[in-house]
N, C-alpha and C positions, 0 to 999 in steps of 0.2 A: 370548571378546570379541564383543558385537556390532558389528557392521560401521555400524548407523547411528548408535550413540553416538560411535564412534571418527570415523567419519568426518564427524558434521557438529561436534565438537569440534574437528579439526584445518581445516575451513573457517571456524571462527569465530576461532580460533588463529589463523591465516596473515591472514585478515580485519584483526584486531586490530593485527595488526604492520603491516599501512597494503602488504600485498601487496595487488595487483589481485585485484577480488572473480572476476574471468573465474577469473584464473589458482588463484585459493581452490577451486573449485569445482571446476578439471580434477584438481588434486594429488588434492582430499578423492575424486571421483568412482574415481581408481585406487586409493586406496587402499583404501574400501570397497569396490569389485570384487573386491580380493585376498584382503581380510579375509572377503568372505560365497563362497568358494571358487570366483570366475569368472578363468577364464583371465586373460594379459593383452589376448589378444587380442578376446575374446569381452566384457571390458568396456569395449574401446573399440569396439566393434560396437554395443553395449547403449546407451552412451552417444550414439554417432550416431543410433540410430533413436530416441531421445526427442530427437534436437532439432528433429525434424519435428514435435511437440504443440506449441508455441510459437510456429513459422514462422507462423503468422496473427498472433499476440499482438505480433510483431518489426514485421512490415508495418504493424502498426494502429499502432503507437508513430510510426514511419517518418513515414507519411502525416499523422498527428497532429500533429507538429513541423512539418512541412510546412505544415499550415493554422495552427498558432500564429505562424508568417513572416507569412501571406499578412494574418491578423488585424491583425501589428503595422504591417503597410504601408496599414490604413486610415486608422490613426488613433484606432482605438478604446481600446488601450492609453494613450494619450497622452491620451483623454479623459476619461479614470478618475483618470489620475496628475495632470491640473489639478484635478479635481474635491477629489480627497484633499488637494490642495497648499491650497484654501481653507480647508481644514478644519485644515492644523496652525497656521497663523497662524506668527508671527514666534516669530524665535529666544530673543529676549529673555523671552516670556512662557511663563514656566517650568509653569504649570500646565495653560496649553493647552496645553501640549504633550505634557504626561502625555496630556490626554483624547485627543487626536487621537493620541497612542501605542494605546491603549485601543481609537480606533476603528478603527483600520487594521489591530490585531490581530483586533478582532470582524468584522469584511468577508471579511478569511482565512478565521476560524471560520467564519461562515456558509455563503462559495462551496465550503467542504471539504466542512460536513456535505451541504449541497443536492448537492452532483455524486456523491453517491450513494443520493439519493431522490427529492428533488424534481426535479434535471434531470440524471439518471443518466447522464453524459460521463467520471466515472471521474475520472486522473489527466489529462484532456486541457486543464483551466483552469489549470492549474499553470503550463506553459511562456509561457501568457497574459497572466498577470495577472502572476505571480510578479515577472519580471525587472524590468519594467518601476516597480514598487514598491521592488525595492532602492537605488534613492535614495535615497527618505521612509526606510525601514530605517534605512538609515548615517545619517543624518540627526538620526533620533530615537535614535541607538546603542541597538539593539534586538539580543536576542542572538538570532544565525539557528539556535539550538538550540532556545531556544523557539519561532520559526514551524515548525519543523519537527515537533515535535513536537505543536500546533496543528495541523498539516495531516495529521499522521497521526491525531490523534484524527477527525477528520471523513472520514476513508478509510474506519475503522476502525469505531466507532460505532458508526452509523447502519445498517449491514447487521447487525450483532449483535442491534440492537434492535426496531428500527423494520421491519414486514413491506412495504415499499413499494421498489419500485425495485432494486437489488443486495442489497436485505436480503427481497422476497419469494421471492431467488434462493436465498440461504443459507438462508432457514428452509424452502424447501421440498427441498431437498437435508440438511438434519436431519430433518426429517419422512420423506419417502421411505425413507430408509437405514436410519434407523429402525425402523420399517415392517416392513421387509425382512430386519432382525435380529430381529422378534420382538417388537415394542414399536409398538403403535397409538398415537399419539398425535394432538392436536386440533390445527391450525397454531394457533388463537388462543391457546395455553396456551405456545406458542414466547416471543411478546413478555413474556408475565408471567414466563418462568422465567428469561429474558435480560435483566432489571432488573439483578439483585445481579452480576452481573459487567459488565454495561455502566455499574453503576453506580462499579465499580474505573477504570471509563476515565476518569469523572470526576474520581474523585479525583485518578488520577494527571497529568491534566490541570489539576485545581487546585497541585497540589505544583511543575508542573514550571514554573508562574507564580511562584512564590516562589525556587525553585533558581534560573533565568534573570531574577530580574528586576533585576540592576545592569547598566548599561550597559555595553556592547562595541565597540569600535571598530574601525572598517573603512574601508578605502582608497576612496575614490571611484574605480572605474576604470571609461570608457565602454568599454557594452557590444559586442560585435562583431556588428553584424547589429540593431541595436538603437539605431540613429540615431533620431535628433529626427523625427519624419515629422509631416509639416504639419496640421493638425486642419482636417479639414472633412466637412461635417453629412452631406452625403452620403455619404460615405466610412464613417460611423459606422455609417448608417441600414444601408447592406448588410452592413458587418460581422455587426450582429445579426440583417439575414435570414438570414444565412452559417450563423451559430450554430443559430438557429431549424430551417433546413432540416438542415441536419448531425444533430442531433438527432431528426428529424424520418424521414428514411432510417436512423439508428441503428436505431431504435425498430422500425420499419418490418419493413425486412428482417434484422436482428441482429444487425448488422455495424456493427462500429467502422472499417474500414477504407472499405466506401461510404460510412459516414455523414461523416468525413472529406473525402473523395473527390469528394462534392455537394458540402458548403460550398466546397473551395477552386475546385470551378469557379463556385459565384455571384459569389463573389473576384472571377475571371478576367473575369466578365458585367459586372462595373460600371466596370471600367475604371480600377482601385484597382491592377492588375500589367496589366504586358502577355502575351500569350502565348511570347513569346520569351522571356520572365523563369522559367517555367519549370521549366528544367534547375537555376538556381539556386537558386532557390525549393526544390524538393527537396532538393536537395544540403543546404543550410541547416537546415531542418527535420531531415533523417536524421543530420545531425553533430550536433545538440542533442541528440535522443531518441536516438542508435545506444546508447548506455551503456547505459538500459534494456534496450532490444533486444536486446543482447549476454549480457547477463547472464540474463534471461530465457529464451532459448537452455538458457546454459550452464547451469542450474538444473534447465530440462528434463531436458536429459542425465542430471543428476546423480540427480535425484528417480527416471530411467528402471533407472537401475544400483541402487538404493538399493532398490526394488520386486524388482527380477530378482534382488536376493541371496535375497529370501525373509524378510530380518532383521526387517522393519517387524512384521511378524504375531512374531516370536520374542519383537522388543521386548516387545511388548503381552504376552503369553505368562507371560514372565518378569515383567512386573509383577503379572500376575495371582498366579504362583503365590508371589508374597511378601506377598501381601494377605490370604491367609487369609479371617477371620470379619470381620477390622477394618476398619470401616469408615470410618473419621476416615483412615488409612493407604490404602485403597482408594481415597478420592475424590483425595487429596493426589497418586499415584502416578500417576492417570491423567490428571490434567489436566498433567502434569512429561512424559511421556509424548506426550501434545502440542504441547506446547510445542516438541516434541524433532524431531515429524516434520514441524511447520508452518515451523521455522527453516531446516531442510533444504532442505526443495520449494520453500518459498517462498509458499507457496498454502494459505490457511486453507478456499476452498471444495474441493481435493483433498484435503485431510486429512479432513476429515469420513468421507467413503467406506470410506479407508482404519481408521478406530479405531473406529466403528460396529459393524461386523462382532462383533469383544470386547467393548467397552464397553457393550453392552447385556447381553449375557446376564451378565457380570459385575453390572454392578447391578445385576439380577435377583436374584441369587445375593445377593448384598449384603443384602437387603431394601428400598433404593432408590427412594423415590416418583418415578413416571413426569418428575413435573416438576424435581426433582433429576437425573435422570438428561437430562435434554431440558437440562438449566442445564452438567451437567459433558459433555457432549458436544460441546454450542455452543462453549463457553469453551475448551475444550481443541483445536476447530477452532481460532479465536481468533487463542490464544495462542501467537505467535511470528512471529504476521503482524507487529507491531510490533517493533524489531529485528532481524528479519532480512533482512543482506544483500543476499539474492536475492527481498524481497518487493518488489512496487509500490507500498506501501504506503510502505515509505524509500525507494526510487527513484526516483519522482515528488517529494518533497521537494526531496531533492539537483541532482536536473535543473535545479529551477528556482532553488535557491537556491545553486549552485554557477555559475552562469553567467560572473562574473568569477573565477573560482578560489580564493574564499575560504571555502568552506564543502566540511568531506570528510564526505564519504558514512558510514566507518566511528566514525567519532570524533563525530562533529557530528550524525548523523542515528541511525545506526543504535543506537549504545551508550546516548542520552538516554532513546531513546524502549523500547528496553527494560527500563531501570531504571522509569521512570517509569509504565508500562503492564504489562505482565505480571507483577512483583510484585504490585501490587494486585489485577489481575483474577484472580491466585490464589487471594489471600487474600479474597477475594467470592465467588467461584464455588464456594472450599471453603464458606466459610458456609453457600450456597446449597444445598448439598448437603448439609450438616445440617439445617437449619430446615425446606427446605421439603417 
């Protein structure tokens, strides 16, 4: 038995049955400790010391929530959601309100793909914008499985494809590994071999507009921490230096957690919170994002025990020696193969590391053109960021679109968006792997 099939099966198993993803992750992490022959003690040792690789990633969520407060106390939320509110027009007029269905979903689109190229903040607009739009949502009875899956394509995307921002990060972390397993490759030939499987995102972003598009109905419940707060110009105007400068010290120094950390004291500078506000202010923020946090964490751990069995290299190992000469079989096995270790960890720019290592001299052996191989190494990084779990990729969804309690994590976020996504970038990436 491998210890990482069994065990990230029994996390998506326990997942599925609506157990807490924390508590999915402690069972799966003992059990794969037992299965790949670590004590019990030595896999709850294993597991502790990977929850310290996340303790920055927990903070940076923390502090993030924290300035998605301090944003919604300018006003700036509030002047987005009048802005929208002209835009659907009255109830009665059934076709504006498609359109302005249309456009409120394309705004989502765009602020997802942009906050991973153009203004590289990651899942930090989510808790922003998100809540404050479930109104207009319920309104126009939009189902919250397609925003969700809208938001994961623009997490997702744009680093696969696009060499700019969190995606000059991924393709130079394919290239490197690469590299390093024996395979030179040109970064510009990244973007050309990341088409036919970013081009499955597409798809499956077209499909999951057709699956979701009858209306959904949802209870109007006012948000907690998400009062009416009074619109004014000033208040707006520093919000977006807030953002600006946050952005601005991310970039800067590398850190999500300064970059955070500036904007909510410009916050504090315009006199939009007072400084006594705070402790709350925090508190608020870290109970919004602690979900991600937590599981993120626990993910670490799990991804920490899942390395230390040794199984991950066995996996790959054994798919190798089932693939023989075949190559239709080879490409299909190892992009399944990642899908397998990116569900687990939760982490498509950690996976790469980990399957590079075999998947090159495998293709090699294969007969393999470089850019085939650059297409089933990316895609199989990828694959499984969408659905699982323990990614940010469905975690940042859910945070913001679970805020009244009507949208679950497992069911709503995570199960659409891997039907809808990783089938197809299979079925694109194997393509990719033939033709090119």
């Amino acid at each position: 038995m491998n210890a990482v099939v069994i065990s990230v099966l029994i996390m998506l198993i326990l997942s599925l049955l609506r157990m807490n993803v924390v508590f999915s992750l402690l069972i799966a992490s003992l059990v794969g400790g037992l299965i790949g022959n670590l004590s019990l003690s030595k896999t709850v040792e294993v597991f502790s010391e990977g929850l310290g690789n996340s303790a920055e990633v927990a903070l940076s969520y923390a502090l993030l929530g924290g300035f998605a407060i301090a944003i919604s106390k300018t006003g700036l939320p509030n002047a987005i959601v009048r802005m929208i509110i002209k835009m659907v027009g009255k109830q009665g007029e059934s076709k504006r309100k498609q359109y302005s269905k249309a456009l409120v979903l394309l705004v989502i689109l765009f602020m997802s793909c942009f906050s991973q190229n153009l203004i590289p903040i990651h899942i930090a607009f989510i808790p922003i914008l998100i809540p404050p739009l479930l109104h207009i949502l319920n309104e126009l009875h939009v189902d919250r499985r397609l925003v969700a899956s809208i938001i994961t394509f623009g997490l997702i995307t744009p680093y696969m494809w696009l060499p700019t921002g969190f995606g000059a990060i991924f393709h130079d972390i394919v290239q490197s590994n690469m590299a390093q397993s024996g395979l030179v490759v040109a970064k510009s030939d990244i973007p050309k071999a990341m088409f036919f499987p970013s081009l499955g995102m597409i798809v499956g972003l077209l499909l999951a507009f057709f699956t979701y598009r009858k209306p959904r109905t949802y209870k109007q419940i006012q948000i907690e921490s998400q009062e009416t707060q009074s619109f004014q110009q000033r208040g707006v105007w520093f919000a977006i230096i807030a953002v600006i400068t946050a952005l601005t010290v991310q970039l800067v120094l590398d850190s999500m957690i300064f970059g955070a950390f500036a904007g909510i004291v410009v916050i504090y500078l315009s006199g939009c919170i007072r400084l006594t506000e705070g402790d709350r202010l925090l508190t608020e923020g870290m109970r919004m994002m602690a979900f991600i946090g937590f599981v993120m964490l626990s993910a670490s751990g799990f991804a920490n025990v899942l390395k230390q069995t040794g199984h991950i290299e066995k996996l790959v190992e054994q798919a190798a020696s089932l693939i023989g000469h075949n190559t239709a079989l080879g490409a299909l096995l190892m992009l399944i193969v990642g899908l397998l270790v990116t569900m687990g960890i939760g982490s498509s720019f950690s996976t790469v590391p980990i399957i590079a290592t075999i998947f090159v001299p495998l293709c090699i052996k294969l007969g393999l053109s470089p850019m085939a191989t650059i297409a089933i190494i990316g895609a199989a990084g990828a694959l499984g960021d969408a659905g699982s779990p323990a990614s940010d990729s469905t975690l940042g969804p859910t945070s913001g679109l679970n805020v009244d309690g009507q949208h679950h994590h497992i069911w709503d976020t995570c199960v659409p968006t891997f039907i809808h996504y990783n089938i197809p970038v299979i079925i694109f990436a194997w393509i990719a792997a033939m033709i090119l």
